[in-house]
C-alpha positions in Angstrom: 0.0 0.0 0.0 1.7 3.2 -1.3 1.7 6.4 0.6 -0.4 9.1 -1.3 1.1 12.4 0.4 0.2 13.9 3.9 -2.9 14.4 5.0 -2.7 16.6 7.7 -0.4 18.1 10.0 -1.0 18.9 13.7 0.1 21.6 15.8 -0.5 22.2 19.6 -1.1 25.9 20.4 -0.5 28.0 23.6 -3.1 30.6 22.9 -6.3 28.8 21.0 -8.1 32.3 19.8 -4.5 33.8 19.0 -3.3 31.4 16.9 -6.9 30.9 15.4 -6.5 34.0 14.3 -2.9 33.8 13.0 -3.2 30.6 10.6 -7.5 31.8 9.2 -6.4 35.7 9.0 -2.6 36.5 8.5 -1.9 33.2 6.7 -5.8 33.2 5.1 -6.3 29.0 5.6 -10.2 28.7 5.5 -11.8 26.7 8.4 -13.0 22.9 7.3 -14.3 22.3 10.4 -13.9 23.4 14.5 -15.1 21.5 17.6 -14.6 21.9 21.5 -13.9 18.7 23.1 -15.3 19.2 27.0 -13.9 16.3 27.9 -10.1 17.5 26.9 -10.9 20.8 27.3 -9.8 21.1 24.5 -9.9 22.7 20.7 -9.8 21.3 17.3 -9.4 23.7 14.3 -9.3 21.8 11.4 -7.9 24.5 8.0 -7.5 23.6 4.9 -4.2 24.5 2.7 -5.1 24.8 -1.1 -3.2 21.5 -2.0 -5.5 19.2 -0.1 -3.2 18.6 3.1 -5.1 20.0 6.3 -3.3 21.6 9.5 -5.1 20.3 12.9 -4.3 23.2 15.9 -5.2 21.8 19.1 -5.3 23.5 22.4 -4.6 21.4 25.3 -4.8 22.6 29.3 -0.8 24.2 29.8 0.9 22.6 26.9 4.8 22.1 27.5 6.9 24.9 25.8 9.0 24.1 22.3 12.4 23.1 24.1 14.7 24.5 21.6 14.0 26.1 18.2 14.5 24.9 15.6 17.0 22.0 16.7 14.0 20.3 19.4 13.3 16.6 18.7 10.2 15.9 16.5 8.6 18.5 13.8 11.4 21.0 13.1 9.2 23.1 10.6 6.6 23.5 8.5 7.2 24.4 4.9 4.8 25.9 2.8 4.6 26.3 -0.9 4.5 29.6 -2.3 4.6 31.5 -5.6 6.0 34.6 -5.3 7.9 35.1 -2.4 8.9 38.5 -2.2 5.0 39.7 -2.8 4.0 36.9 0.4 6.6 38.6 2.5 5.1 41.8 1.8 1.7 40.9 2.3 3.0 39.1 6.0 4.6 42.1 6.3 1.7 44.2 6.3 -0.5 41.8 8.6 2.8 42.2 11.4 4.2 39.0 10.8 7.9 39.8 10.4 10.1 37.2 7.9 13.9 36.5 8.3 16.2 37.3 5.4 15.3 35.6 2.3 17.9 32.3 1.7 18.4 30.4 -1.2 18.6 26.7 -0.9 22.2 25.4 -1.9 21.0 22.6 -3.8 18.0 23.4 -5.5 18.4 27.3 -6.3 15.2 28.2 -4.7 14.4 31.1 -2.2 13.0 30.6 1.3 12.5 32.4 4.5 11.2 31.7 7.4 8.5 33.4 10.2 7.1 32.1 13.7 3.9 31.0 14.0 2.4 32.7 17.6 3.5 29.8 19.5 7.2 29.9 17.9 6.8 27.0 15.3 9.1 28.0 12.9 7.4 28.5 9.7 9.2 28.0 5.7 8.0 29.9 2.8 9.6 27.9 0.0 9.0 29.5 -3.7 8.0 27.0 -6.3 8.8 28.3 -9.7 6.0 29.4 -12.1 6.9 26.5 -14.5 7.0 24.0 -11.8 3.3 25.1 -11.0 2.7 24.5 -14.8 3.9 21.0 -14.5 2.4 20.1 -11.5 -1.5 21.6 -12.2 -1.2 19.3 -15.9 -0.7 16.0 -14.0 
């Protein structure tokens, strides 16, 4: 049984409504579906990210701090796809989500840069190329 791609990917948030509002308004990831587990007390945001993959933000009663960044054992970032980099900087930039300094990857070519989530989760804009998007929407 092959593996078809990833499904979704889940994050455990310090501040529910804060980081609600990061990942629906400055990163614009509409809502598939949101629930309050009593019995956890907790939250379950379920967004949906334009390739199919979902991102899960949980809140749990006084979740641990990230040990380390980005180093810490388990999910070291997540890495979004983006066209046009410099113009998703800017619009970041103008919601107050500040970006590090543009890098280019050593063995591909491509630009990246990074951003924090609210909690610290290191966050990857990766820039696909505009033919690579060609490719990709004919298969």
């Amino acid at each position: 049984m092959p593996i078809l791609g990833v499904h979704h990917i889940a994050i455990i948030c310090g501040d529910y409504a804060r980081s609600r509002e990061f990942y629906t308004g400055a990163l614009g990831l509409p809502i598939v579906r949101e629930v309050y587990r009593a019995e956890r007390r907790s939250h379950k945001l379920d967004l949906q990210v334009p390739d199919g993959t979902q991102i899960e933000l949980f809140s749990f009663p006084d979740p641990p701090p990230r040990a380390t960044r980005p180093e810490a054992r388990g999910l070291r970032h997540l890495a979004l796809r983006v066209r046009g980099l410099d113009e998703e900087i800017a619009r970041l930039a103008s919601v107050g989500v500040a970006c590090e300094t543009v890098r280019v990857d050593e063995y591909t070519g491509r630009r990246f840069t990074f951003f924090a989530d609210p909690d610290g989760l290191p966050i990857e804009l990766y820039e696909e190329p505009a033919e690579a998007s060609a490719s990709t929407r004919e298969r």
